[in-house]
HTML snippet that shows the backbone in 3Dmol.js (N, CA, C, O; Angstrom):
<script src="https://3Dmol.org/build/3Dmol-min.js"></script>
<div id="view" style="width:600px;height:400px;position:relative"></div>
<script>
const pdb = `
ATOM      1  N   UNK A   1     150.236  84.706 150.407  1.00  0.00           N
ATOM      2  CA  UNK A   1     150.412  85.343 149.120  1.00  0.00           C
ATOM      3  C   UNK A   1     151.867  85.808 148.976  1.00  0.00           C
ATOM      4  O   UNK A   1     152.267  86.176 150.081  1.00  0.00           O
ATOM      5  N   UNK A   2     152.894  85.939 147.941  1.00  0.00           N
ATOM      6  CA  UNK A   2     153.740  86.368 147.840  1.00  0.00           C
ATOM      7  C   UNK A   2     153.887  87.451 147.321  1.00  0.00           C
ATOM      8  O   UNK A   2     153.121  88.029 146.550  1.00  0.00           O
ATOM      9  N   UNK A   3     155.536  87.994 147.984  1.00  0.00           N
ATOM     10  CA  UNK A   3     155.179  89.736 147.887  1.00  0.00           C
ATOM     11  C   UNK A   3     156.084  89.629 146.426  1.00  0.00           C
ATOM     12  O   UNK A   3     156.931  88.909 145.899  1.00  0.00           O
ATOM     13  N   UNK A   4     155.153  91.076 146.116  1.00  0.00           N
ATOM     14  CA  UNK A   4     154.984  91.176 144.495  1.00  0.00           C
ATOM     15  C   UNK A   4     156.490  92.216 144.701  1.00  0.00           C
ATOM     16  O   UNK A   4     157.208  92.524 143.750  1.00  0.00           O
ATOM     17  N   UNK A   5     156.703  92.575 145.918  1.00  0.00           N
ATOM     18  CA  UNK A   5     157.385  93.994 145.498  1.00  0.00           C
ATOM     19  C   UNK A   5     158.561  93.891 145.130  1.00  0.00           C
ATOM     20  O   UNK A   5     158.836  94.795 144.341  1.00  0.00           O
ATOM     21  N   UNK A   6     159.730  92.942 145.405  1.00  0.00           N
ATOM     22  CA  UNK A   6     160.766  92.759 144.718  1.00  0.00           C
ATOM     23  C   UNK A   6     160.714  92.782 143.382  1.00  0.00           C
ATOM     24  O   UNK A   6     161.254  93.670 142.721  1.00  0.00           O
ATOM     25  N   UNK A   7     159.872  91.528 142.735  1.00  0.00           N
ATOM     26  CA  UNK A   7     159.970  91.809 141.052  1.00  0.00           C
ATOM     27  C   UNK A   7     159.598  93.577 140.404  1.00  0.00           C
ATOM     28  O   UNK A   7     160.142  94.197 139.490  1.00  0.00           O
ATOM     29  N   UNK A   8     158.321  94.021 141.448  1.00  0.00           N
ATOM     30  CA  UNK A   8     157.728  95.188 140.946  1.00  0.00           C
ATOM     31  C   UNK A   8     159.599  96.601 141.159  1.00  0.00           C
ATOM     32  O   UNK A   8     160.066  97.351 140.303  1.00  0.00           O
ATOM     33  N   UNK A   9     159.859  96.469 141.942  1.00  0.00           N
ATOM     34  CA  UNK A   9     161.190  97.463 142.177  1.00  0.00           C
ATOM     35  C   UNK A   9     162.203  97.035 141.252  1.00  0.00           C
ATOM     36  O   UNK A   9     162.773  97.948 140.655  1.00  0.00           O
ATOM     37  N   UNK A  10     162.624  95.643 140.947  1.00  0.00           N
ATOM     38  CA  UNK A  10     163.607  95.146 139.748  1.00  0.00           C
ATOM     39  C   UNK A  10     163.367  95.566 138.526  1.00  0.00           C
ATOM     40  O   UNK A  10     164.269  95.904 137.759  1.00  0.00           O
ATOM     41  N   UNK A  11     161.889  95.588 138.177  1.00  0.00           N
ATOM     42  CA  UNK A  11     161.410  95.921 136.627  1.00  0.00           C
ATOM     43  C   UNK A  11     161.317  96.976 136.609  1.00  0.00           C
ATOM     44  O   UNK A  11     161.434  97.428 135.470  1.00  0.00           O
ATOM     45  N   UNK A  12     161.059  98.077 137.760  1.00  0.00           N
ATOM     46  CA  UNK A  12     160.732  99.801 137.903  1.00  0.00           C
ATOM     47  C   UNK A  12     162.264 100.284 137.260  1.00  0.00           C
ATOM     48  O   UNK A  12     162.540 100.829 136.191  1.00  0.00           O
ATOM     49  N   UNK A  13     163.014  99.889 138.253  1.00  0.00           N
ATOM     50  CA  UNK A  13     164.731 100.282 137.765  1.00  0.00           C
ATOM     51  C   UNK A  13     165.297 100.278 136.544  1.00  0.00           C
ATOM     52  O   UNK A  13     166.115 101.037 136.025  1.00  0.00           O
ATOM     53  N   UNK A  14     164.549  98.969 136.023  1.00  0.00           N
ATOM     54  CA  UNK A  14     165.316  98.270 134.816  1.00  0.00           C
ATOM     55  C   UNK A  14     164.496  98.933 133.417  1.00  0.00           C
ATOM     56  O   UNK A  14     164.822  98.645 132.265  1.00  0.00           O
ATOM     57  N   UNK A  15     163.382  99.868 133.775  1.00  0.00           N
ATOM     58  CA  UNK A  15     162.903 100.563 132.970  1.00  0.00           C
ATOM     59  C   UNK A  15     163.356 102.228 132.524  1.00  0.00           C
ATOM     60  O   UNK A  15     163.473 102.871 131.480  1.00  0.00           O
ATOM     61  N   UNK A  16     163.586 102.552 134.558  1.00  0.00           N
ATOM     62  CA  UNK A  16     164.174 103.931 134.118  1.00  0.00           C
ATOM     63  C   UNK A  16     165.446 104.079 133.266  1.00  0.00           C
ATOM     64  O   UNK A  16     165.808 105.065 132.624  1.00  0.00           O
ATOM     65  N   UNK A  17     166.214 102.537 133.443  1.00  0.00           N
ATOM     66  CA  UNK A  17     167.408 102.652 133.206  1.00  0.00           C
ATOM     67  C   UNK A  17     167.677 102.367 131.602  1.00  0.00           C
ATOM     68  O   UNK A  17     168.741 102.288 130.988  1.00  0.00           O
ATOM     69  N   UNK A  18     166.351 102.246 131.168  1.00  0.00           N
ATOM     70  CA  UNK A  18     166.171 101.503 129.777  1.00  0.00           C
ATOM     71  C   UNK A  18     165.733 102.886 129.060  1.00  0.00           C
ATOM     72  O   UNK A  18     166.187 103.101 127.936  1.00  0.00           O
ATOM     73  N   UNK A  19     164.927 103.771 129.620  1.00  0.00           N
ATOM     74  CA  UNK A  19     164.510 105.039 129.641  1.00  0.00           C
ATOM     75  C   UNK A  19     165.916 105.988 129.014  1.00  0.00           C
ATOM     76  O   UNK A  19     166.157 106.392 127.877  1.00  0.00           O
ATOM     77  N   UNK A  20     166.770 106.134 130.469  1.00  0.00           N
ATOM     78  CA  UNK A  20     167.550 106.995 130.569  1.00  0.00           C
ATOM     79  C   UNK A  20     168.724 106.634 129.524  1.00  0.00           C
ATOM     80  O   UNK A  20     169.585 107.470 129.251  1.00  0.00           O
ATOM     81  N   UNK A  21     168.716 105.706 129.112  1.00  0.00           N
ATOM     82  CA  UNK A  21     169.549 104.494 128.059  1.00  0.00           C
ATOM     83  C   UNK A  21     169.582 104.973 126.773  1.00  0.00           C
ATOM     84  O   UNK A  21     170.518 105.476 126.151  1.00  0.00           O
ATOM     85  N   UNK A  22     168.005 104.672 126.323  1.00  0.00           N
ATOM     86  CA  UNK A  22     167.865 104.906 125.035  1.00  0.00           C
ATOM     87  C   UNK A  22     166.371 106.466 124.794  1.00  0.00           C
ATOM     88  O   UNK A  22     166.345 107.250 123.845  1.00  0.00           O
ATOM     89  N   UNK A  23     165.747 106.445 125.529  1.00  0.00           N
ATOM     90  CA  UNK A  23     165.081 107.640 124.969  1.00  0.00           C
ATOM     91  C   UNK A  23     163.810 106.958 124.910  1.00  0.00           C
ATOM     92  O   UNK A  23     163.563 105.847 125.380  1.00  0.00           O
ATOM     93  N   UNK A  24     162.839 107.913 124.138  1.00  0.00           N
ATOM     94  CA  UNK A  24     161.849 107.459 123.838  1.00  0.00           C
ATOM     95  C   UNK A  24     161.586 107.147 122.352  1.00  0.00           C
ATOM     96  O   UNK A  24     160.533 106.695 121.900  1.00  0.00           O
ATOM     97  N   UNK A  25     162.780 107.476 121.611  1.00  0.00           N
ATOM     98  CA  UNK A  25     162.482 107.045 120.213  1.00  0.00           C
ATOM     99  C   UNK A  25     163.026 105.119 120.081  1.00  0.00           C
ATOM    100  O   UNK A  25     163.355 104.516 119.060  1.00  0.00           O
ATOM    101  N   UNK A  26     162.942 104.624 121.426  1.00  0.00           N
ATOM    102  CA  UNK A  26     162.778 102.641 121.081  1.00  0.00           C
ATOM    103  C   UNK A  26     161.711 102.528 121.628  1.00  0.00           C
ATOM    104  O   UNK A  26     161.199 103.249 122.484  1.00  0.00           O
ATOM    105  N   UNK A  27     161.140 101.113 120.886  1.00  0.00           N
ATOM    106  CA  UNK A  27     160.592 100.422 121.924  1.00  0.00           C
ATOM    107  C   UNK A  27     160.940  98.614 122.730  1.00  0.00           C
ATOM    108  O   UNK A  27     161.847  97.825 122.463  1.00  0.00           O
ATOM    109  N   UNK A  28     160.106  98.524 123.468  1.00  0.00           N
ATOM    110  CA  UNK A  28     160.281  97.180 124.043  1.00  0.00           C
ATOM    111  C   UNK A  28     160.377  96.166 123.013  1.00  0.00           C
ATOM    112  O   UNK A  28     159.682  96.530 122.064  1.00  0.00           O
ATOM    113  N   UNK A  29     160.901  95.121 122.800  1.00  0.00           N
ATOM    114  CA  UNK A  29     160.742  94.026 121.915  1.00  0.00           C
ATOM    115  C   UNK A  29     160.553  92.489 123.098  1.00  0.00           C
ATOM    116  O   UNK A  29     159.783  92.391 124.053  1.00  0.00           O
ATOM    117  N   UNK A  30     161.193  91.833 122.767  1.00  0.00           N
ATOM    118  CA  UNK A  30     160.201  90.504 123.977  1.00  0.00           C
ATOM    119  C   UNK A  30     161.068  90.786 125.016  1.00  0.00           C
ATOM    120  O   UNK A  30     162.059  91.507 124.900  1.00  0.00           O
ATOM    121  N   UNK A  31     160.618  90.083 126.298  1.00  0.00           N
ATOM    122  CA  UNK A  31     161.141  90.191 127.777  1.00  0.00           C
ATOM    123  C   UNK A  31     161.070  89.098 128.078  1.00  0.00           C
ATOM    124  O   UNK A  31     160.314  88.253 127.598  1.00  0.00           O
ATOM    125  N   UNK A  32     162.220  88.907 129.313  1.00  0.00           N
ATOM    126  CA  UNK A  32     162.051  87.597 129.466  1.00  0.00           C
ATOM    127  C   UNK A  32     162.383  87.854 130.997  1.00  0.00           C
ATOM    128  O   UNK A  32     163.215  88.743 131.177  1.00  0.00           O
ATOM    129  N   UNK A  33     161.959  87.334 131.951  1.00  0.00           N
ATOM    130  CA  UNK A  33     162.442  87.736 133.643  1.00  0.00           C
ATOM    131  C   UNK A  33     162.810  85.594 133.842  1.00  0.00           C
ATOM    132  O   UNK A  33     162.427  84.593 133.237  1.00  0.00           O
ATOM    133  N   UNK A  34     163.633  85.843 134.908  1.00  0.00           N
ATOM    134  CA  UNK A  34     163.874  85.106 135.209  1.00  0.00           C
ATOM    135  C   UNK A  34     164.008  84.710 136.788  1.00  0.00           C
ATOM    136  O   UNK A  34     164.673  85.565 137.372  1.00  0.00           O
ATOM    137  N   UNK A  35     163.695  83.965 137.394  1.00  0.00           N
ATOM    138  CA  UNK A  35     162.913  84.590 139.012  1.00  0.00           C
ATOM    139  C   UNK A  35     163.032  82.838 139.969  1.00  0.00           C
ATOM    140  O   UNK A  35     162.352  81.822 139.832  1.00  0.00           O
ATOM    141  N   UNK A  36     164.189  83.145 140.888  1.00  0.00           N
ATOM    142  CA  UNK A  36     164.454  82.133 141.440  1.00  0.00           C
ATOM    143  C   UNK A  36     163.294  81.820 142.613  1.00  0.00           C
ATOM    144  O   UNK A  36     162.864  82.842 143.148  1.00  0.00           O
ATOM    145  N   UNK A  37     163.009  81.185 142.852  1.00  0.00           N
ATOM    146  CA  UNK A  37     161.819  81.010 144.044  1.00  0.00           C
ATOM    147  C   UNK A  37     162.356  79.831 145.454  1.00  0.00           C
ATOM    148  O   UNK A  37     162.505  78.614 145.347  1.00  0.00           O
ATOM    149  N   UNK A  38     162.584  80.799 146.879  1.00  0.00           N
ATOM    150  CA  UNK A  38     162.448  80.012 147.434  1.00  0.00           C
ATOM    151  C   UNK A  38     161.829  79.194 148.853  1.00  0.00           C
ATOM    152  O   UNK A  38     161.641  79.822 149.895  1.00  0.00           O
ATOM    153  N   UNK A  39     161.628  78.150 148.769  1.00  0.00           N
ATOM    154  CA  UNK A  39     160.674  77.817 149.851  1.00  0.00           C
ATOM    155  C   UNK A  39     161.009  76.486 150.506  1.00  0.00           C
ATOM    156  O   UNK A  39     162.073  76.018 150.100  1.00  0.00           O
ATOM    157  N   UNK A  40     160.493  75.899 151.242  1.00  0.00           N
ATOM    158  CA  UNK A  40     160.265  74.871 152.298  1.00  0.00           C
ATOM    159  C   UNK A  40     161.186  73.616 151.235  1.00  0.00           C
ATOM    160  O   UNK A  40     162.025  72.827 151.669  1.00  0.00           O
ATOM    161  N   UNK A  41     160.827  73.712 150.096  1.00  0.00           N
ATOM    162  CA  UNK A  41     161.347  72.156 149.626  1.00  0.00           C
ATOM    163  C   UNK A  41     162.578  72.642 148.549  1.00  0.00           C
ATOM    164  O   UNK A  41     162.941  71.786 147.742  1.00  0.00           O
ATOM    165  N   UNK A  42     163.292  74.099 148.498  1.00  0.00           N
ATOM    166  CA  UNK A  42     164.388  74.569 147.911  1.00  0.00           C
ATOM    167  C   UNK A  42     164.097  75.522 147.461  1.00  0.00           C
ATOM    168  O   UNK A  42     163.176  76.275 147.779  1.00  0.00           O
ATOM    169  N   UNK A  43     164.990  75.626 146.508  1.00  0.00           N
ATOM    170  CA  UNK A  43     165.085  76.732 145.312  1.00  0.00           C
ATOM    171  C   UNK A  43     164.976  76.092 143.847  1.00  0.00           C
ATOM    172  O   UNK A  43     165.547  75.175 143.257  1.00  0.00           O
ATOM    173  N   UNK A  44     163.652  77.306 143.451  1.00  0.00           N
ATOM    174  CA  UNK A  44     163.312  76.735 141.941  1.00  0.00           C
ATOM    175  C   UNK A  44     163.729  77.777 141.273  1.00  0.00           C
ATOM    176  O   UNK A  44     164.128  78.758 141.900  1.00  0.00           O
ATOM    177  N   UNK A  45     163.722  77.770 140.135  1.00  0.00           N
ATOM    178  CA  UNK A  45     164.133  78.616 138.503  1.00  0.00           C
ATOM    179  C   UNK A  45     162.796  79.017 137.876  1.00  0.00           C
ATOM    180  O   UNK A  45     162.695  78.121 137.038  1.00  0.00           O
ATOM    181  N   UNK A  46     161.892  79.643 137.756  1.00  0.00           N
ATOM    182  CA  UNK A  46     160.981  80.104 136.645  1.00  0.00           C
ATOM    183  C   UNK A  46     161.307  80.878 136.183  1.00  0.00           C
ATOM    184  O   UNK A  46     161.721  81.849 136.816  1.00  0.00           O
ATOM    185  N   UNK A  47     161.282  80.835 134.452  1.00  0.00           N
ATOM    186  CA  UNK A  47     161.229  81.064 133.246  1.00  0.00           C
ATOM    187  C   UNK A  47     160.481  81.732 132.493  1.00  0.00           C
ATOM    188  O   UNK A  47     159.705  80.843 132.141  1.00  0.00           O
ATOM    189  N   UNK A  48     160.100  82.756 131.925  1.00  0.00           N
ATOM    190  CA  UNK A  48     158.686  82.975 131.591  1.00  0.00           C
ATOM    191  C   UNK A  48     158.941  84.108 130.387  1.00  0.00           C
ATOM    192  O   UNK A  48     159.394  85.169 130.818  1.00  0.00           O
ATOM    193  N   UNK A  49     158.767  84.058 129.253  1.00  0.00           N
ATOM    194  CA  UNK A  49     159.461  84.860 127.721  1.00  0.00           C
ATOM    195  C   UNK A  49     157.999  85.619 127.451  1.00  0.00           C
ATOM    196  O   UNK A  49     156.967  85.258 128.015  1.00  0.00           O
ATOM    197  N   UNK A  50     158.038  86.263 126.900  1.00  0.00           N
ATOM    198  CA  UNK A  50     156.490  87.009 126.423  1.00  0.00           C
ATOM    199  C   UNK A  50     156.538  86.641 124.847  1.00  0.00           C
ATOM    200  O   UNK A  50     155.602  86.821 124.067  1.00  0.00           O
ATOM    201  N   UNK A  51     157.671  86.150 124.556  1.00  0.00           N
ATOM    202  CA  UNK A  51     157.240  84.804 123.246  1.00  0.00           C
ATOM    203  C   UNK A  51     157.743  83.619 123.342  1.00  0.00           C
ATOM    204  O   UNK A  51     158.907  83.223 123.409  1.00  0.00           O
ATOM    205  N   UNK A  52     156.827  83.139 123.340  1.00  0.00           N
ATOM    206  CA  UNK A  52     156.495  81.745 123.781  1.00  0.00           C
ATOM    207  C   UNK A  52     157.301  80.286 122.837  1.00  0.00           C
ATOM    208  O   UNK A  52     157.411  79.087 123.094  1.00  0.00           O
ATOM    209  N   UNK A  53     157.765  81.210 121.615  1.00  0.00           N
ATOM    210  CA  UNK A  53     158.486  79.931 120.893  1.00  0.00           C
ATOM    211  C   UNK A  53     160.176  79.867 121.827  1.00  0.00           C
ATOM    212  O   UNK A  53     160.850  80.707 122.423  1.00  0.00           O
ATOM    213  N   UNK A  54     160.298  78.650 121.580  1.00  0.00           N
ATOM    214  CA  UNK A  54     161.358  78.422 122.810  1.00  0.00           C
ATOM    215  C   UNK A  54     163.091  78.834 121.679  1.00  0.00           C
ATOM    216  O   UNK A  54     164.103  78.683 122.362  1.00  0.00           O
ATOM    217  N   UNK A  55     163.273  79.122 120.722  1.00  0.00           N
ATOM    218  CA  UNK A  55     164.495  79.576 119.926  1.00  0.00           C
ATOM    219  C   UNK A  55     164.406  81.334 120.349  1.00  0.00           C
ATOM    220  O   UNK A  55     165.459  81.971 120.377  1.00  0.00           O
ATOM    221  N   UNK A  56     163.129  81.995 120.652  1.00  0.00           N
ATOM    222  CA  UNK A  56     163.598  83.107 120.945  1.00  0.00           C
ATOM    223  C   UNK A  56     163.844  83.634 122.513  1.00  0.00           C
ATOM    224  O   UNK A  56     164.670  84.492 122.826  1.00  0.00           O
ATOM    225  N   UNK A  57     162.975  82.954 123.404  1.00  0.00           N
ATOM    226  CA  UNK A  57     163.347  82.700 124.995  1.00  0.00           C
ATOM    227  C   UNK A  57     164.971  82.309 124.854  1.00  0.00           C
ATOM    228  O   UNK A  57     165.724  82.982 125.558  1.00  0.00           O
ATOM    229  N   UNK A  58     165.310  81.733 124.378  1.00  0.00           N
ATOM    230  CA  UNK A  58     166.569  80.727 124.392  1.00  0.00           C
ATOM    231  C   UNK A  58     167.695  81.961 124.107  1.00  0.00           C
ATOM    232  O   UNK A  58     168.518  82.408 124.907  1.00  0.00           O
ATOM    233  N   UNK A  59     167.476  82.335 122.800  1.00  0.00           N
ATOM    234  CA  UNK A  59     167.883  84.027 121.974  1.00  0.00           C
ATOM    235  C   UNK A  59     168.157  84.603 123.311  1.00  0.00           C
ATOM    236  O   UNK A  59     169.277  84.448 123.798  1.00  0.00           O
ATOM    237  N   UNK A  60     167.192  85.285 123.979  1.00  0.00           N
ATOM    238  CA  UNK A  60     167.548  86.711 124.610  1.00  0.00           C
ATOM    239  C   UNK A  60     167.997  86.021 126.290  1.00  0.00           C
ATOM    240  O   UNK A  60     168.565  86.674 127.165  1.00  0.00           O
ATOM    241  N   UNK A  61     167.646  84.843 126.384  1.00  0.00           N
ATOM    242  CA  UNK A  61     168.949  83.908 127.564  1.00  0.00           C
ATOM    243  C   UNK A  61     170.282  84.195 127.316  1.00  0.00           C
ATOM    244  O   UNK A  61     171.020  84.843 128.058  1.00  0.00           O
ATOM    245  N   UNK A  62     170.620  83.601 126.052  1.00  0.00           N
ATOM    246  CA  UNK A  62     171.755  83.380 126.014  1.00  0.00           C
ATOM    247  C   UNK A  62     172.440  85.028 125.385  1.00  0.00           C
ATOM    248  O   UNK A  62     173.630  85.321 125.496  1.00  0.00           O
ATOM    249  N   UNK A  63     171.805  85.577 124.996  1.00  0.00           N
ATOM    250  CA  UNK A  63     172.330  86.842 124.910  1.00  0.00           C
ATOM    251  C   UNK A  63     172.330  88.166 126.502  1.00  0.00           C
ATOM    252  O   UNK A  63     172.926  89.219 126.729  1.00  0.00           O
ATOM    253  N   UNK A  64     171.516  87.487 127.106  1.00  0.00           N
ATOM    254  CA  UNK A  64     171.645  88.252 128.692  1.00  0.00           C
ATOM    255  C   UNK A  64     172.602  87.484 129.483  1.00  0.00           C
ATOM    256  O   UNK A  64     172.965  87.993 130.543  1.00  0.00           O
ATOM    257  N   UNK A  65     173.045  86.409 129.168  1.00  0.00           N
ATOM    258  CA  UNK A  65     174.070  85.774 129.462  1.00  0.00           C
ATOM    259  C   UNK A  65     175.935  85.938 128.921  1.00  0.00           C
ATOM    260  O   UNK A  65     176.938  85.712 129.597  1.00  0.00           O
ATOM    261  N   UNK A  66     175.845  86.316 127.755  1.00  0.00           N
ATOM    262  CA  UNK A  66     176.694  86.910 127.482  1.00  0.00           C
ATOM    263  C   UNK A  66     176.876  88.742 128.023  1.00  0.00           C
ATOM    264  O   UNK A  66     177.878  89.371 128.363  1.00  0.00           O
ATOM    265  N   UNK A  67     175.648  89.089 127.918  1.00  0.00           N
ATOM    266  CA  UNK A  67     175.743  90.651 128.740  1.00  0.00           C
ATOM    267  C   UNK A  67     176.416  90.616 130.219  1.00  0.00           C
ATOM    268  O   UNK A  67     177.292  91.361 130.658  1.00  0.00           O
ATOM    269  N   UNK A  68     175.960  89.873 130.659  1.00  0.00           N
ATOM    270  CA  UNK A  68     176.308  89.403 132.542  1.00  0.00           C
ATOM    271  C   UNK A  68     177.678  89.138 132.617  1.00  0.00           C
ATOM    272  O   UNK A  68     178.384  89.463 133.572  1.00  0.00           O
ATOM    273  N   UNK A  69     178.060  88.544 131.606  1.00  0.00           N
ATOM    274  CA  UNK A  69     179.852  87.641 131.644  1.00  0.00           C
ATOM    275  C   UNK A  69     180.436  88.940 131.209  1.00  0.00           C
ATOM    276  O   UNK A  69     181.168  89.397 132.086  1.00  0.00           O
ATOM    277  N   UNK A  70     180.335  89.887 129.857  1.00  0.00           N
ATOM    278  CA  UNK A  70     180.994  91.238 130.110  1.00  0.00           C
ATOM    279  C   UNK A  70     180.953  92.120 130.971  1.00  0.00           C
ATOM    280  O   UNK A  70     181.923  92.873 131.061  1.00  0.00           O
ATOM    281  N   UNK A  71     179.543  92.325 132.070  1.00  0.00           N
ATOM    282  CA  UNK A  71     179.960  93.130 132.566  1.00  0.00           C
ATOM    283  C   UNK A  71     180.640  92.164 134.471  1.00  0.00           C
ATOM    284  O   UNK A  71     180.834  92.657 135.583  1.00  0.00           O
ATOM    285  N   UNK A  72     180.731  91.230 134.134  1.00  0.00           N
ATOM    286  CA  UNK A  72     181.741  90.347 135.259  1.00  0.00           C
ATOM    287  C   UNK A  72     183.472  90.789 134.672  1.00  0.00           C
ATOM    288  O   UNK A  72     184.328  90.850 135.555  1.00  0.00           O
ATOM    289  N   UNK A  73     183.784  90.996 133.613  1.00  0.00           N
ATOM    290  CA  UNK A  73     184.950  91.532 133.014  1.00  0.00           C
ATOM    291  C   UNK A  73     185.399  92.896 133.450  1.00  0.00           C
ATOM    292  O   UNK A  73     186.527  93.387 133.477  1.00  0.00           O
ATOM    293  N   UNK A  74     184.243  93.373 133.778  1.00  0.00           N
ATOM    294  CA  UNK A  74     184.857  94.752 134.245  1.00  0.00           C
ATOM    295  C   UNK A  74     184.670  95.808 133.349  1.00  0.00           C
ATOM    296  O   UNK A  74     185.064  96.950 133.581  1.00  0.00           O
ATOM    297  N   UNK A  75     183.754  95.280 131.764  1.00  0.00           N
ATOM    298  CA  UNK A  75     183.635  96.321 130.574  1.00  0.00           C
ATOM    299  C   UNK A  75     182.681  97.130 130.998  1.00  0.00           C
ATOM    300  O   UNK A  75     182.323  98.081 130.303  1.00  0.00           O
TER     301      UNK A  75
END
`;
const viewer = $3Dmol.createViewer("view");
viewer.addModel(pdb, "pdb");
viewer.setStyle({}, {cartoon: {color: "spectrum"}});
viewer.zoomTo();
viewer.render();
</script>
């Protein structure tokens, strides 16, 4: 079975920090995790959006992708 606890400690953090961020007057809108897997025959990529049409998975990719490259800038 694989251990759950890495993703479970990544999403714990990424909540307080979403918490301590904005408050309780937001809420969540879609999520998207992205979760390298690896084993005996490599490393895979799963994907997985909590909306399922592929223009808004694609949306909050390429916009967590631009987040990642600013804060590689040093902003």
């Amino acid at each position: 079975m694989l251990d759950q606890s890495k993703i479970g400690k990544v999403v714990a953090e990424q909540m307080e920090a979403i918490e301590a961020d904005y408050g309780d007057e937001c809420e969540i809108g879609d999520v998207c995790t992205i979760v390298e897997v690896i084993g005996p025959h490599g490393s895979h990529v799963r994907v997985r959006s909590s909306d399922m049409r592929p223009h808004s998975g694609l949306g909050l990719i390429r916009m967590a992708e631009q987040a990642m490259l600013g804060n590689l800038g040093g902003s």
